[in-house]
N, C-alpha and C positions, 0 to 999 in steps of 0.2 A: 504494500500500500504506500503509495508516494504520498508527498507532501501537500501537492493539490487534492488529492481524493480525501485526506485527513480534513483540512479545511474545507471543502464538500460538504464533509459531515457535519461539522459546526454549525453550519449555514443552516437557517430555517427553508423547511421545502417548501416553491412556491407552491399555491395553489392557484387552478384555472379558473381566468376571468369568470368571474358569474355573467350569465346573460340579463342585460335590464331592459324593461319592455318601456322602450321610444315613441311607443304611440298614442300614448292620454298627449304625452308633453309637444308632441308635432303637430297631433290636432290642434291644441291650446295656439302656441305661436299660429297656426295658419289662420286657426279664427279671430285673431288680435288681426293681424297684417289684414285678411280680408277688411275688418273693421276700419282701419285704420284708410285702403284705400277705398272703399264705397264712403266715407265720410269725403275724403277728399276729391273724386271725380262721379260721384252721384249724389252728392248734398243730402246725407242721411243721417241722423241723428243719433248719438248714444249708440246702441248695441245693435241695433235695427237693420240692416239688407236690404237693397235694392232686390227686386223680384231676379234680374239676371244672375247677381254673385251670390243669392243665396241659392239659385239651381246650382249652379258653380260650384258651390261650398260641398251640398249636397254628394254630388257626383263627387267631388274631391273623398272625403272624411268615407263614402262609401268603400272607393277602392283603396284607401288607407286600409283598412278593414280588411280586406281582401289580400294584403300585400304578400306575395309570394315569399318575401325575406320572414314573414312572421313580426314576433317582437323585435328581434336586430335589425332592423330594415331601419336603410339608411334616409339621408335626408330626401327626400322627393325633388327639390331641384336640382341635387347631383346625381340622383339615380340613372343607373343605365338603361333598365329596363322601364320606360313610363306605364303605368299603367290603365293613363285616363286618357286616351286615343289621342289622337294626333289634335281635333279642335280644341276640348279641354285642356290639353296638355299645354298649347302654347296660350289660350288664357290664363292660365293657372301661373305659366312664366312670366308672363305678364303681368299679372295683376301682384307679383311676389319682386319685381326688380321692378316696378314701376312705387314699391312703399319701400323701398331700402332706407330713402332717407327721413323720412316722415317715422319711420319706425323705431330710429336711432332717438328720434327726440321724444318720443312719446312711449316706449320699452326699452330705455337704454341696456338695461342688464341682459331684459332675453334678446337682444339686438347682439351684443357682444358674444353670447355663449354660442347663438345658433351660428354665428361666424366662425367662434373657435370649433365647433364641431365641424362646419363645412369646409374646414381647413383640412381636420382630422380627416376628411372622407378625401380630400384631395391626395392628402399624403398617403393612404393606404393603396388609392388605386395609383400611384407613382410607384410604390416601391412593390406591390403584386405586376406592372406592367414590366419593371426594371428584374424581377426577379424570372415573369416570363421569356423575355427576350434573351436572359444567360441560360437557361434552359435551351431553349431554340439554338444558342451558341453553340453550346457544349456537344448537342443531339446531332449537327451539323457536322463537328469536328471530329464524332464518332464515326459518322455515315464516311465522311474523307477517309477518314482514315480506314476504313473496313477497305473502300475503296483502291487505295491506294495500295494496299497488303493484296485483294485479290490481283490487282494489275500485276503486283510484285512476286508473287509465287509461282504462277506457269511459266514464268520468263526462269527464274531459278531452279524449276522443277526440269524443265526442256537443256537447262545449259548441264546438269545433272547426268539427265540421259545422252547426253551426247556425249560426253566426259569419259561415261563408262563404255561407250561403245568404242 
């Protein structure tokens, strides 16, 4: 037992991430933001909805609901996979970069977090794209080289038999 495995031992073992369920807290922020822009570009009052963003909202928080990722399912505007069709989807972008700044002043804290989180989801899909792409390296440099060894063998095997003849 070496020195590193001794301290090993020392070390408390980690335990695996608990999974937390993201979607009371992702509905809450989209229904502020919706709020936030039907006040702004529908002249609506208080908590209230314009009849189009509360169909919007509707459809939205449905297929929250629905979300293939379950509880860990990521932010809805950096998702890859949308799941509220092509028309909702890009009102929903819309209506979500169109109260960026109105949301800073009027939720400053969840303004901030829902940032550091869609940072968070920037950097995981950086370093899963950077982790696929050295796989693909690697797999490449395998396939060469199998390559290279077949090219390399019947030329050695042929100068073999010729040797002995």
């Amino acid at each position: 037992m070496g020195l590193l495995d001794k301290i090993k031992s020392l070390l408390p073992k980690r335990k695996p991430p608990e999974q937390v369920n993201n979607v009371p807290k992702e509905k809450e922020n989209i229904r502020k933001t919706f709020e936030v822009y039907c006040r702004a570009n529908h002249n609506t009052e208080g908590d209230k909805l314009c009849p189009k963003c509360t169909a919007l909202l509707t459809t939205v928080f449905m297929k929250i609901s629905r979300c293939p990722y379950g509880i860990t399912k990521p932010i809805c505007d950096r998702c890859e996979t949308p799941c509220f069709g092509e028309v909702p989807t890009r009102d929903f972008l819309e209506v979500m970069r169109s109260s960026q700044r109105k949301m800073l002043l009027s939720h400053p804290i969840m303004t901030v977090k829902h940032k550091l989180q869609s940072l968070g989801v920037d950097y995981a899909k950086q370093e899963r794209d950077k982790k696929s792409t050295d796989k693909q390296k690697e797999a490449e440099a395998k396939v060469k080289a199998k390559i290279a060894n077949a090219t390399k063998s019947p030329k050695s095997k042929s100068k073999k038999k010729k040797k002995k003849k």
